[in-house]
C-alpha positions as CSV (number, residue, x, y, z in Angstrom):
1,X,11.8,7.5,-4.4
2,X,10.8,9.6,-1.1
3,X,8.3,12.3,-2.3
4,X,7.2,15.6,-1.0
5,X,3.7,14.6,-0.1
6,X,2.5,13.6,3.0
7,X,-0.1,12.1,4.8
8,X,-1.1,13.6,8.2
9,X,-3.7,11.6,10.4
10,X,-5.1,12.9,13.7
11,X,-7.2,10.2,15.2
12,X,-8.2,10.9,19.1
13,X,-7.8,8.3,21.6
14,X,-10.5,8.4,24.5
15,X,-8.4,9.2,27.9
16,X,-11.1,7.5,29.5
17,X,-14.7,6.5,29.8
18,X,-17.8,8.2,29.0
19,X,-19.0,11.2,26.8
20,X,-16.2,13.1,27.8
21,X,-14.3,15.0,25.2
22,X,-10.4,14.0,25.1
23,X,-7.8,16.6,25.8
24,X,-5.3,18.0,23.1
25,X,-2.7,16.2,25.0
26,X,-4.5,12.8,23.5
27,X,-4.1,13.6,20.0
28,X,-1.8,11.2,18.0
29,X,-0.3,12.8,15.0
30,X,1.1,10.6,12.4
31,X,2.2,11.4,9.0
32,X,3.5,9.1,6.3
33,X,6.5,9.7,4.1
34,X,5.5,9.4,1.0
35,X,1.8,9.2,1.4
36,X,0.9,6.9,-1.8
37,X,4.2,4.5,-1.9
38,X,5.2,2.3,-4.4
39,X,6.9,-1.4,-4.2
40,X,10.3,-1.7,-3.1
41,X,9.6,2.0,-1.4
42,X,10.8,2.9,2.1
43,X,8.5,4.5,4.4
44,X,8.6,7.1,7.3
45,X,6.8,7.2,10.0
46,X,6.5,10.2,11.9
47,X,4.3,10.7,15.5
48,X,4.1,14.1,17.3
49,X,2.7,14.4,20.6
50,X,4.7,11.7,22.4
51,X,7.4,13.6,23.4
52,X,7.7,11.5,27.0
53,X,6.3,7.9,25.7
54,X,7.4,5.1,27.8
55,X,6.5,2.5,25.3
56,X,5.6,2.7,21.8
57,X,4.9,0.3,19.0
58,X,3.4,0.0,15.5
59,X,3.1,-2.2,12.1
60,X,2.9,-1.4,8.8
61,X,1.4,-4.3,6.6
62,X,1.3,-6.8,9.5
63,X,5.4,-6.0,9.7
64,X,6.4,-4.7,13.5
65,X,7.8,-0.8,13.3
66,X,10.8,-0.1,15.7
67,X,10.6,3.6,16.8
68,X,13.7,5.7,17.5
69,X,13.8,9.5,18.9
70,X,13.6,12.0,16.0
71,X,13.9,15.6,17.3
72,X,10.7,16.4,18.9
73,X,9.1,13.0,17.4
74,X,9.3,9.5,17.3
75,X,10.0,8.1,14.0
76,X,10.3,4.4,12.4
77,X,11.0,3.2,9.2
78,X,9.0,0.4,6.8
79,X,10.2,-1.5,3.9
80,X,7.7,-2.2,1.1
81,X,9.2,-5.0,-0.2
82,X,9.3,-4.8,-4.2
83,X,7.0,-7.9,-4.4
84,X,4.5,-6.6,-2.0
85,X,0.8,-6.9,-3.5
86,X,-0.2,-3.5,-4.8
87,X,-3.4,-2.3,-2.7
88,X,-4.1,-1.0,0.5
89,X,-2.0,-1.6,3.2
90,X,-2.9,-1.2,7.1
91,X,-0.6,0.2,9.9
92,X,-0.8,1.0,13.5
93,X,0.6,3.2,16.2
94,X,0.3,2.2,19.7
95,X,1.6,4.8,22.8
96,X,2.1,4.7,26.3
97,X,2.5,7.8,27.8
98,X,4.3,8.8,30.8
99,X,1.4,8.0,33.0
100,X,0.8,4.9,32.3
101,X,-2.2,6.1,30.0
102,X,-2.2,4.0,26.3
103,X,-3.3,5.8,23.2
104,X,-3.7,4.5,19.1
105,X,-4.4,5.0,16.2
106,X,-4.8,3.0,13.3
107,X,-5.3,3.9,9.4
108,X,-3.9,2.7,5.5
109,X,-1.9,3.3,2.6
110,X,-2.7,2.3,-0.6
111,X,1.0,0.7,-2.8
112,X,1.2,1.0,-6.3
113,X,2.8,-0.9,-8.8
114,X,6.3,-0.6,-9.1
115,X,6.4,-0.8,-12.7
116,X,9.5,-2.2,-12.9
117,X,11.2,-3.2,-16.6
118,X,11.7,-6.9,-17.5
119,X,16.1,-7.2,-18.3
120,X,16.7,-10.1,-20.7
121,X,20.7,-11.1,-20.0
122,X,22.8,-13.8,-21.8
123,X,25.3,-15.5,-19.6
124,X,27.4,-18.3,-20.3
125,X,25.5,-21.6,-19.1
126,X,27.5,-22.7,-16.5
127,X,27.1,-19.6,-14.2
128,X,22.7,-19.9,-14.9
129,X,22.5,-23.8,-15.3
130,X,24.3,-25.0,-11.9
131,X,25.6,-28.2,-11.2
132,X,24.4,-29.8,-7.6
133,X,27.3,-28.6,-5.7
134,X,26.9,-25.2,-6.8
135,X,23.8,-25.4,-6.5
136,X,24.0,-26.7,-3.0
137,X,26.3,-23.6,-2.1
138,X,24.5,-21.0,-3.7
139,X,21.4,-22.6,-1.4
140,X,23.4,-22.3,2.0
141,X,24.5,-18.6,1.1
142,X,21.2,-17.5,0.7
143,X,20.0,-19.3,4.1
144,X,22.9,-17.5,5.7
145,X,21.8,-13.5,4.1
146,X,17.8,-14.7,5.3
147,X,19.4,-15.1,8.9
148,X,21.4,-12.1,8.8
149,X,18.2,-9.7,7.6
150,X,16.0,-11.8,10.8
151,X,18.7,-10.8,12.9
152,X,17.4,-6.9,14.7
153,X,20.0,-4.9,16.5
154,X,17.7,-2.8,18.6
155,X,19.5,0.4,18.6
156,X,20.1,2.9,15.7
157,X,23.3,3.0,14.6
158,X,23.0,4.9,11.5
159,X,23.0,9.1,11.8
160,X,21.4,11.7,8.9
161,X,21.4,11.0,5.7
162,X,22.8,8.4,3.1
163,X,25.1,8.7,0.7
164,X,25.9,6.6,-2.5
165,X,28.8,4.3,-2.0
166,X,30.8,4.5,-5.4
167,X,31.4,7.5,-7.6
168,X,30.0,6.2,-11.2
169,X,30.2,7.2,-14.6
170,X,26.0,6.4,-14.7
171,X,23.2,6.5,-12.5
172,X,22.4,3.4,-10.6
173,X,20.0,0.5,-12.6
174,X,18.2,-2.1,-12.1
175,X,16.5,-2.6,-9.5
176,X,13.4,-4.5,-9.3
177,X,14.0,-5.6,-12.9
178,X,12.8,-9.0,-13.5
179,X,15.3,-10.8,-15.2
180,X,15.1,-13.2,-18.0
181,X,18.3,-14.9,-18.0
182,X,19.2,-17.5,-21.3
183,X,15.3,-17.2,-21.6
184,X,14.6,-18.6,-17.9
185,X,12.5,-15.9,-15.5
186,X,14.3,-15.8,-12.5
187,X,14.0,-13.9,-9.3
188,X,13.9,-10.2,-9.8
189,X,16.9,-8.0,-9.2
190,X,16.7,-6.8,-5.7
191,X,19.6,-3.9,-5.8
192,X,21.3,-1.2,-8.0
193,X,23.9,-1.5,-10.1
194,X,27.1,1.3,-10.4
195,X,28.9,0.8,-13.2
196,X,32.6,1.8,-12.0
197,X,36.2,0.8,-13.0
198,X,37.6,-2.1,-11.2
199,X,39.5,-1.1,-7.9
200,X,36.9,2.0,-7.7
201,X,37.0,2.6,-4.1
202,X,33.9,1.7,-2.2
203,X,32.1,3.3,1.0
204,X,29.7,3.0,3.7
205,X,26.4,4.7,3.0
206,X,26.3,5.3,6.4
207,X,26.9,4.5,9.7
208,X,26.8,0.7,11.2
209,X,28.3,-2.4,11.7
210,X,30.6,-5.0,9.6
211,X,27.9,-7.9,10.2
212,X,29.2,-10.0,7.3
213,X,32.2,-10.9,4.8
214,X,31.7,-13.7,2.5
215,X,33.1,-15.2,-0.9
216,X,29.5,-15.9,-2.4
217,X,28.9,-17.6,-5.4
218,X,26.6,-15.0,-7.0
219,X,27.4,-11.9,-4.7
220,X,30.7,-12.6,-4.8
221,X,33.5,-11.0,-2.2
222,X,31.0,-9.0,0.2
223,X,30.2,-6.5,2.6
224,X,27.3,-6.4,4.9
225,X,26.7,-3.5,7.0
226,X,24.2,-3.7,10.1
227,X,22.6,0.1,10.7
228,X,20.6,-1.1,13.7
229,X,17.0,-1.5,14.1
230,X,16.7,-4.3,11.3
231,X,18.4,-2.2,8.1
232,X,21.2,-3.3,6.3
233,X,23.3,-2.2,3.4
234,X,25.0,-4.8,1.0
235,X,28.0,-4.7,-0.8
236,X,28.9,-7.0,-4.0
237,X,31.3,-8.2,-6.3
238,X,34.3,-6.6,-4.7
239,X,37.6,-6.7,-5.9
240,X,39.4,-6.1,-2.3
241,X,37.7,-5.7,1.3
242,X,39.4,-3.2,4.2
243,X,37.3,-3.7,7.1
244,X,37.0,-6.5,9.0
245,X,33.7,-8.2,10.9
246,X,32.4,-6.7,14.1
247,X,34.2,-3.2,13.3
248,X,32.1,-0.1,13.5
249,X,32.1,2.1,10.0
250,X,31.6,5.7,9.8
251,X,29.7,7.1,7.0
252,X,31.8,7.3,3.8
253,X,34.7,5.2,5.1
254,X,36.4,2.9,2.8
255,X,35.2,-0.7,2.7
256,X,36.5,-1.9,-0.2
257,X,37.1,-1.6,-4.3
258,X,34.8,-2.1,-7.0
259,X,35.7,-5.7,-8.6
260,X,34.2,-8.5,-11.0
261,X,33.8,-11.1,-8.4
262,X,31.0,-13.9,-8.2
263,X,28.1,-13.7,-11.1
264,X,29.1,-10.8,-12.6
265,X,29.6,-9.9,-16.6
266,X,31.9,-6.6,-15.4
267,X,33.4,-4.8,-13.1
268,X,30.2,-3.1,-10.8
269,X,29.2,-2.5,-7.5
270,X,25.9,-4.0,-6.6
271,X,24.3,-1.8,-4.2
272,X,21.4,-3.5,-2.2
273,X,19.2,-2.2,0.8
274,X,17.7,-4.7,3.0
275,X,15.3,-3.6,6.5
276,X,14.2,-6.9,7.4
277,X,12.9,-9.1,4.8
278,X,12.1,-6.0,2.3
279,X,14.2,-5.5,-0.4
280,X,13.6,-2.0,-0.9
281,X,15.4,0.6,-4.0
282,X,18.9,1.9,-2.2
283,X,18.5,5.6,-3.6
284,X,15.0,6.3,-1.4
285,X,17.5,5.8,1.4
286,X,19.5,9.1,0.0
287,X,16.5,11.0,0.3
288,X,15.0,10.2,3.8
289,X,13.7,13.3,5.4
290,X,16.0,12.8,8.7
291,X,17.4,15.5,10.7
292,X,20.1,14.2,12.7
């Protein structure tokens, strides 16, 4: 989850050559939302002091950062992917100001361990054992959600903040669990789970584009919302769908019912958060510090 510390770096570009002192008007300040983050975290970057930039650009852990206006700041956001290696990770900032003049400044983050639980599930054979054909399927689905997540629309769609898209009788679960199916490991479990009646009503967590609809083997009936900028929000094991692809969603419009469909033991929703190739734990998206 987001947390309330942060990390604030001032590191001073030279304006030019020589001894020379810079300016104040050099100063990049960056802080890092949350400051120590964990895998499958989101983080937010924030740089002040670039009010009239005509270019900027930045990584975090070799992974490009695509800045949007935030107030009086620039601000990105970074997915930790919940199998990132815990230990330090690098990022950068890069600036060119309205005169032409570039700026950086570099620095690290350390990610922890997640510390996620190991889930042992029994499911009948047929839906963990799959024949070639199934198997064959479930492989051309999975290419098809990789191309989606490589696919960047460069504007922000998405406004303030997120909101969970079921009303439960629990909390969300599961995510980053690594599952032990019919005693097989398997790949960890990259969303949340609400547990909700069948025909629960189901809605955007914010703002974005209908990207997808699919009948997947293991997701099931779909939704895939496209927030701009390389975030996504996934929808699974619907009952019934109400939008159609291409149409823009508002935030908390209805997309669809809670439903059983594809792999699933129950009616659920699973909830999954995707900003490029992370998978990163949907509720830090609730939290984000935005103000817009």
């Amino acid at each position: 989850m987001i947390r309330s510390a942060l990390l604030a770096v001032v590191l001073v570009a030279l304006a030019g050559a020589g001894p020379t002192a810079p300016s104040p008007a050099a100063d990049l300040d960056v802080r890092i939302v949350p400051s120590s983050p964990r895998q499958g975290d989101v983080v937010m970057l924030f740089v002040r002091g670039v009010r009239d930039a005509r270019e900027m650009q930045g990584s975090l852990g070799g992974r490009p950062l695509a800045f949007f206006p935030h107030g009086d700041e620039y601000a990105a956001l970074a997915g930790l992917d919940l199998e990132t290696k815990p230990g330090r990770a690098a990022w950068s900032v890069g600036v060119v100001d309205a005169s032409g003049a570039s700026r950086k400044a570099t620095g690290g983050l350390t990610v922890k361990a997640g510390g996620f639980p190991v889930q042992r599930l029994t499911l009948p054979t047929p839906m963990v054992d799959l024949d070639p054909e199934a198997e064959r399927r479930a492989a051309n689905e999975a290419a098809r959600l990789r191309a989606l997540y490589d696919t960047v629309t460069p504007e922000r769609l998405w406004r303030g903040a997120f909101t969970q898209p079921v009303s439960s009788r629990k909390p969300g679960s599961g995510f980053g669990s690594r599952r032990i199916i019919n005693g097989q490991p398997r790949m960890p479990h990259s969303g949340i789970d609400y547990s909700a009646d069948r025909g629960t009503p189901v809605v955007a967590s914010n703002r974005g584009r209908v990207a997808l609809l699919g009948e997947f083997f293991f997701a099931g009936r779909l939704v895939a919302l496209d927030h701009g900028l390389g975030l996504y929000t996934l929808y699974f094991h619907l009952d019934g769908v109400s939008v159609a692809e291409g149409q823009m969603i508002e935030r908390g419009q209805a997309i669809g019912t809670v439903g059983t469909t594809g792999r699933s033991t129950g009616p659920h929703l699973h909830f999954a958060v995707q900003l490029g190739r992370a998978r990163i734990n949907p509720p830090d998206l609730y939290a984000l510090p935005v103000r817009d």
